[in-house]
C-alpha positions, 0 to 999 in steps of 0.5 A: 500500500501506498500513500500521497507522501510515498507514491509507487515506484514507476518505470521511467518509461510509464512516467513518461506516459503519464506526462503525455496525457497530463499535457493532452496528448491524445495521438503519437505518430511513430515507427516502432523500435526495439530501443524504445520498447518500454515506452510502447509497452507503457502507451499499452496502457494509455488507451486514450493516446492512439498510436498511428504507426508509420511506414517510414521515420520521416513520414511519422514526423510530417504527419506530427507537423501536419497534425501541429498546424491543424491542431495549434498542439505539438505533434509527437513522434517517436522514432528509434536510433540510428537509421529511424533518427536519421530518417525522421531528420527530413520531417524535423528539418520541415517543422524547423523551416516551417515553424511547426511545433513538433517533439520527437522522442528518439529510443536511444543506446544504452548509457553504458555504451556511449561514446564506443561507436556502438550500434547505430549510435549518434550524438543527438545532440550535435546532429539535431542542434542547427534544426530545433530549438532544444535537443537533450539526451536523457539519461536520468528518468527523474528528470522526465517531468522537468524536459517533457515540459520544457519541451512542450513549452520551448516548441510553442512559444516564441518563434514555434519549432521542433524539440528531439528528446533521446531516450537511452534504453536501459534509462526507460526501465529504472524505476523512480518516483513520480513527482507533481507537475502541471499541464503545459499552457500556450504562453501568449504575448500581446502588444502593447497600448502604446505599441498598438497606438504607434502602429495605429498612428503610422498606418494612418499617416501612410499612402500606400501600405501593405500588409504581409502575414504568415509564420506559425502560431496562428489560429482560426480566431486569430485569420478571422480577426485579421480579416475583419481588421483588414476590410474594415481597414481596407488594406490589401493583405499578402500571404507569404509562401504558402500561407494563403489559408491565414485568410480567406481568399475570397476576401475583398482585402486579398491580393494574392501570396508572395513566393515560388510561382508568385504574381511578379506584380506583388513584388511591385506592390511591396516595393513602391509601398510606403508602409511593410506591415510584416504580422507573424512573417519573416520574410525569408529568402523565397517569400522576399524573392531571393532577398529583393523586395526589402532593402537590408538591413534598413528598408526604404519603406517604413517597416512594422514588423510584428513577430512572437519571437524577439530575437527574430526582430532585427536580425534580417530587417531594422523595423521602423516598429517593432512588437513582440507579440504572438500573431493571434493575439495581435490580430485580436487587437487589431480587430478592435482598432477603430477605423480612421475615416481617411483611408487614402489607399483604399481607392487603390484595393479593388485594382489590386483585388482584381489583379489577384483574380486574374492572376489566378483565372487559369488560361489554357495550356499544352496537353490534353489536360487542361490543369486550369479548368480542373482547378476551376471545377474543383474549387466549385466542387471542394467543401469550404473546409476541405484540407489541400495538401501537397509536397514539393514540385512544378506541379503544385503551382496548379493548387497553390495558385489556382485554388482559392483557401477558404479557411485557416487550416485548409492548406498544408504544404511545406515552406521548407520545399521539401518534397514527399510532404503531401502525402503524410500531411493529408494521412495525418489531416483525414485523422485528425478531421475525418470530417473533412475532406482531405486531397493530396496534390502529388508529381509522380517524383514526389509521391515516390518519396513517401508512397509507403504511408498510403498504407498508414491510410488504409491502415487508419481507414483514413481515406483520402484521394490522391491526384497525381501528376504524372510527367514521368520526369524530375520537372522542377529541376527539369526546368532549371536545367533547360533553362541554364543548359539547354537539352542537356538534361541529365538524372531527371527522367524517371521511370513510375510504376502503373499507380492504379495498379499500385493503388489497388494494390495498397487497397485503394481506389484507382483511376488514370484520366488522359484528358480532362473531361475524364476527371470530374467523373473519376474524382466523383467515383473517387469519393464515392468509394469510400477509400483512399484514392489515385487518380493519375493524370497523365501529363505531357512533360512537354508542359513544365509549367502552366505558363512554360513548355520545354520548347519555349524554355529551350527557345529562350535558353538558347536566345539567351545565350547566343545575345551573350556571345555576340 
């Protein structure tokens, strides 16, 4: 018998467990490994905590960030040593990149066995350290509480990201006393009256402002308040790289998203603006078109910039106005600013609205499928709420700038350009919201990537439908190829499997579609089924681009080159 002054001894590993659920842990994403042995064991016991097994260490960890970014919680992983860790790097490197709040457990070696070069033994720490906040081998189960907490803490606040715990594995089995601890919360930081009142003031002495938003720790409340303040205001709103769900895209205020693939006229729109607002945004290399849209490190344009992350604050940009805030809670607030009622670069929105939708009005292009009038009649047949995922690769220009993001939320794609991302992202998203209808977009190189979690999908009874671009070439960097070495291709062919049959194989419902008046059919027998879904599209590789062929880049290529020589 035991009493609340001497509490029964435990396993680490079990009070590792009970950690998880007091800090609401309801899913962990993993591919099992012997090093870890005790904590499954433990995780036996906890019913209430499902486990999603994995196909692949990286495949768990994306899903971990995707169900981060759905759920505003971290995502858990697990993963063994040696070659899981390594694996499960592609995903940290994504929550790193991407601001995602994400903890991996890694089953360790045993204590006494380090620095031998022992089986599938590394140094967690130097490995992981340049891509996460905090990274910390555990070789004491007493401290589990204080580094399980620190963790939860360190990967939400400020600048959100990926925390690694290694566990050594005969730590896991000592037995130790659990000791008090309390459910981590989100810390919020919120601007200030005096900062709020000088932003005020700045917007409404400027002629020409903009407003770029993006970065982690946003919410639903937090894109809705953001999008009152921005109509009422009327001030035109740009989503960084692939956050153009922090606002709803058929918003008055929206003029479209900075980044790969971008409407160069945003770049004008920023550059002659007299006024930066940058709310969660850091404005890194791909949103900033290679560093080009602001001057570094002082910006000729007045510049707000509002960041949870101080450290964050200067370090690229001099802000004429720096707040450290959480965005959710500044668009709160922002929300409640009255509105000036001279507003003189309010004239100048619906111009820039309407450049958004031409821009994003498909025209035809090579092939028999026509990509445009596919995205054009999905947007019409998706739910508001659908989740559009995808990895990395040309073909993802067609949903990142033909489809028009509802909510927050209902897009997940990886800022990091990581490709295979799609795939897990949308396994995990039909998981957490089974609701909700969930469509990966995929290349055929990009799906090969992480085509195994098909059967974490099936596995899960998660289906999700799958439409994929088949080319049978790498056309990313296809495309920069012909466009520095003209028809000197070299490594980017490829050679697929039949994917309906493979498919079938896993399961899933399967179609190929060879010209576009096949495709709505197939979508509609697609969800119909019931499962997980292929449908292959099967794109001529001639069409690199929507707005490029491989002749014209060719054509261009040489042109180039030949006015070089003369």
């Amino acid at each position: 018998m035991t009493s609340d002054r001497h509490p029964a001894k435990i396993t680490a590993a079990q009070l590792l467990v009970r950690e998880l659920q007091l800090h609401g842990v309801d899913r962990v994403f993993c591919v099992p490994g012997e090093s870890y042995l005790a904590v499954l064991d433990a995780l036996y016991d906890a019913p209430e905590i499902k486990v999603v097994t994995c196909r692949h260490e990286g495949g768990a960890v994306m899903m971990a960030d995707a169900y981060s970014r759905l759920t505003g919680r971290p995502g858990i992983a697990f993963a063994t040593r040696g070659p899981g860790a390594t694996n499960a790097s592609a995903g940290i490197h994504i929550a790193h990149q991407d601001s995602s709040p994400v903890i991996l457990f890694i089953g360790d070696i045993e204590r006494g066995a380090t620095e031998r070069n022992s089986f599938q033994e590394i140094d967690f720490e130097t490995m992981f350290r340049p891509i996460t906040k905090f990274v910390k081998q555990i070789d004491d189960g007493r401290r589990i509480p204080e580094l399980v907490s620190r963790a939860f803490y360190t990967a939400t606040s400020g600048r959100p990201g990926p925390v690694v715990l290694s566990l050594y594995e005969d730590m896991l089995l000592d037995e130790v006393t659990p000791s008090p601890s309390r459910p981590w919360k989100p810390v919020e930081t919120t601007p200030s009256q005096a900062a709020l009142a000088e932003f005020a003031a700045r917007l409404e002495q400027s002629a020409r402002p903009v407003l770029i938003i993006g970065g982690g720790g946003w919410s639903a409340k937090g894109a809705s308040d953001l999008r009152q303040f921005a109509e009422r205001w009327e001030i035109p709103v740009i989503a960084s790289f692939r956050c153009q769900d922090y606002v709803d895209n058929n918003s008055p205020a929206y003029i479209g998203n900075l980044g790969l693939g971008a409407n160069p006229a945003l770049a004008k729109v920023v550059r002659e603006s007299d006024l930066v607002v940058l709310l969660g945004a850091r404005l890194g290399e791909v949103s900033s078109n290679s560093y080009s849209l602001l001057e570094i490190p002082a910006p000729k344009q007045d510049l707000v910039h509002i960041h949870p992350d101080p450290e964050e604050l200067g370090s690229l940009y001099q802000p004429t106005l720096a707040i450290c805030a959480t965005p959710r809670c500044v668009a709160t607030s922002l929300a409640a600013l009255p509105v000036p009622e001279n507003r003189p670069w309010a004239s100048a929105l619906p111009a820039l609205r309407q450049a958004y939708l031409d821009w994003t009005t498909p025209a035809p292009v090579h092939g028999k499928i026509q990509m445009g009038e596919i995205m054009t009649w999905l947007r019409e047949a998706l739910p508001q709420d659908a989740i559009i995922t995808n990895g990395a690769g040309n073909f993802a220009i067609w949903p990142n700038r033909f489809h028009r993001y509802r909510g927050y939320g209902t897009m997940l794609a990886p800022r990091s350009g990581s490709m295979g991302y799609g795939l897990p992202a949308a396994v995990a998203a039909k998981i957490t919201h089974p609701e909700r209808q969930v469509v990966c977009f995929a290349g055929d190189g990009d799906f090969m990537m992480t085509a195994n979690e098909l059967a974490t999908a099936l596995m899960q009874q998660a289906p999700i439908i799958v439409i994929l671009l088949n080319n049978a070439i790498y056309g990313t960097i296809r495309m920069h190829q012909e466009r520095d070495y003209p028809e000197r291709t070299c490594g980017t062919d490829l050679v697929n499997p039949d994917f309906v049959t493979l498919a079938k194989a896993f399961g899933a419902h399967g179609e190929r579609v060879t010209s576009t008046e096949e495709f709505a059919p197939a979508f509609e027998r697609a969800r119909a089924s019931g499962r997980s879904a292929i449908i292959e599209l099967v794109i001529e590789p001639e069409l690199i681009s929507p707005t490029e062929t491989i002749t014209s880049l060719r054509q261009k290529a040489k042109a180039r080159l030949e006015a070089a020589r003369q």
